[in-house]
N, C-alpha and C positions, 0 to 999 in steps of 0.2 A: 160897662163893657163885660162880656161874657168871660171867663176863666178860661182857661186854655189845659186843656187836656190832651197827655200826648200817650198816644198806643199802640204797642207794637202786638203785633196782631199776627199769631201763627200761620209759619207757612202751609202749616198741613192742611187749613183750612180750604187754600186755594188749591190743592192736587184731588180733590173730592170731586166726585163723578157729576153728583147734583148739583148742577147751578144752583137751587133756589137755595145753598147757603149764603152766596155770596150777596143773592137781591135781599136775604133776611136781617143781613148784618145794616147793608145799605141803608134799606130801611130805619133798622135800626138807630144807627148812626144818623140818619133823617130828623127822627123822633131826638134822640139826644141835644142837637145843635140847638133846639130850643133852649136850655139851659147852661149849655155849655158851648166851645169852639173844639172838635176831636183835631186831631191829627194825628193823622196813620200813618204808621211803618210796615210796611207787609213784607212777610218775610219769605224769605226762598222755596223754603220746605222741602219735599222729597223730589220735587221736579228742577230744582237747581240741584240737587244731589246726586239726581238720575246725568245730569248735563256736565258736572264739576267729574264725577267717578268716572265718563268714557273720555273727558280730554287730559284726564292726571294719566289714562293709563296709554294716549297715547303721548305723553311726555310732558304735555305743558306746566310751567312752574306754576308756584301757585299762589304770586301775585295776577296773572293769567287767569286762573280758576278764580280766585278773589272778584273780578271786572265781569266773568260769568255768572256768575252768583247773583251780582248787582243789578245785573240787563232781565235775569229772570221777574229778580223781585221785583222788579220797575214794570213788567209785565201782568204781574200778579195786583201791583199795584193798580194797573190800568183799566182791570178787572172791576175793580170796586171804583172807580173813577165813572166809569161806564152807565155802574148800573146804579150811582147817583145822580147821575147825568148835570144841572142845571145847580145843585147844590155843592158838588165839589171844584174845586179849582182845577181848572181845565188838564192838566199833565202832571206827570211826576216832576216836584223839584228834582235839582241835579246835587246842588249842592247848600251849605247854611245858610249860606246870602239869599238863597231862591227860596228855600223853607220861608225863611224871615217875610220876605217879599208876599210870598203865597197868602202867608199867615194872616196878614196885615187887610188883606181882599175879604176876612170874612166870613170865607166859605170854609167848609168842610177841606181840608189838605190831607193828601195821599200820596204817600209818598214812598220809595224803595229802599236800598243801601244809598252810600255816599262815594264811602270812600275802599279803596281794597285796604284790606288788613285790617277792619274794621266791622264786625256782625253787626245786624242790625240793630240787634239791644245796643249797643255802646253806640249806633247810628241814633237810636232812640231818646239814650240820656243826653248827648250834644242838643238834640233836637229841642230835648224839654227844657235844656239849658239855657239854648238862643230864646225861646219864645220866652220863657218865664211861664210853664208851666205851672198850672195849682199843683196835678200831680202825675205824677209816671204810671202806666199800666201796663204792667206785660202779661198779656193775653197771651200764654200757653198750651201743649195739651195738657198738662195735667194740673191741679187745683192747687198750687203751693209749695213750699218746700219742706222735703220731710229729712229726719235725719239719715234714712238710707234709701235706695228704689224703692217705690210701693209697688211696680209693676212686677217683684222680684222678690219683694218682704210684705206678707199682707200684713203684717206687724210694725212697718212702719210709722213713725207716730211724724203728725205733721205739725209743724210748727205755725203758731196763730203771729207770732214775732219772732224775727231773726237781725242780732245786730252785723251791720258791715263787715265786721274784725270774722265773726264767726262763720259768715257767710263766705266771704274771700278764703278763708283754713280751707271750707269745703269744695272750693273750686280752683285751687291752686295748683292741681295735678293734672287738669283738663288741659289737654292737647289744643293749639289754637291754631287748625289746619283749615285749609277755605273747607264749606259745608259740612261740619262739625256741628255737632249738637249743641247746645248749652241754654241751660236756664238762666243767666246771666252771666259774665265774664268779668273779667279784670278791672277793663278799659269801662266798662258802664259802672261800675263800682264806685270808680274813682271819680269819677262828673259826678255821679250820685253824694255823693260824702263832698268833693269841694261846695258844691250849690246848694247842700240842705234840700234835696230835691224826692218831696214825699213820694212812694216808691210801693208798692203791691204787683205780686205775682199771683198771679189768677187763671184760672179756668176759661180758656176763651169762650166763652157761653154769653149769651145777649142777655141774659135775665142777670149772672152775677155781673157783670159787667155794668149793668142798669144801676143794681145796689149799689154797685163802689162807688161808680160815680156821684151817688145821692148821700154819701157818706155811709155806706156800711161796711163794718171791717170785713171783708172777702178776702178770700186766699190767707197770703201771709204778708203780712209789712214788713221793711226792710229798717230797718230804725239804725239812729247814729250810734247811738250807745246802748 
């Protein structure tokens, strides 16, 4: 049986002008299933943020925005469902039982949010939880985690390992508002640390993506201790 790899896979990737990102990843991801079983998370990005910031400002709460966010990413998801065509499992699960179910067929699974109150990373780590993921990928824009912005500090130094304890200090003041940024969150933390569940933050790029999966340390690991 193939290992199971689970990926959440930036949204930013899917608000880009060029399709031929999306058939490159597909592909991609094509090539991979040979070795492994992917399943994808795709995340919202700036077009759930564009959708989320005109219904917050005309009132809606934001369990509300939360189910908006979800509908996009299950969209963005459908994208790359699409343009797998005959290799992925035909629709985005809705919920764990359906992931499980999808998973079980074989195919390539693609999939959106779940639940409101829930980003997709921490949609991710459940995810990788129920299957029994080999390991977690979170395909980001940027290559890792550093100890301050690199978009901000071209001095920031990036971290090759970062334990839980250290990593949670670093995200403990992050705002947990629907379409909010984050390089990981609480809630994924925590499934990550209960399940022992191998865990890299990465560059969404199909080439490091390739490496990690074939065991190369990419990005940064997230380590128990």
């Amino acid at each position: 049986m193939r290992k199971r790899i689970v990926i959440k896979l930036s949204g930013s990737l899917f608000g880009l002008d060029d399709p031929k990102t999306i058939k490159q990843f597909a592909e991609f991801f094509a090539k991979m299933s040979k070795i492994c079983q992917p399943i994808i998370i795709a995340g919202g990005g700036k077009i759930a943020r564009h959708y989320i910031t005109h219904a917050r400002s005309s009132g809606a709460d934001e369990s509300t925005l939360d189910e908006l966010g979800i509908e996009v990413s299950r969209l963005n998801a459908k994208l790359l469902i699409y343009a797998l065509q005959s290799m992925a499992y035909p629709h985005p699960p809705v919920n764990l039982k359906e992931v499980a179910n999808a998973a079980d067929s074989g195919l390539i699974v693609v999939t959106g949010g779940l639940h409101p109150g829930q980003s997709t990373n921490a949609t991710a780590a459940l995810i990788a939880e129920k299957v029994r993921a080999g390991m977690f990928l979170n395909a980001t824009d940027v290559d890792g985690v550093y100890d301050s912005d690199p978009n901000k500090n071209k001095n920031a130094k990036k971290f090759k390992k970062i334990t839980l304890k250290n990593l949670r200090s670093m995200l403990v003041h992050q705002e947990s508002i629907a379409g909010g940024y984050d390089l990981m969150d609480i809630v994924a933390l925590k499934v990550i640390e209960r399940s022992k569940i191998k865990t890299r933050i990465l560059k969404a790029n199909t080439k490091i993506l390739e490496k990690a999966i074939k065991g190369s340390p990419e990005g940064t690991e997230i380590t128990l201790v």
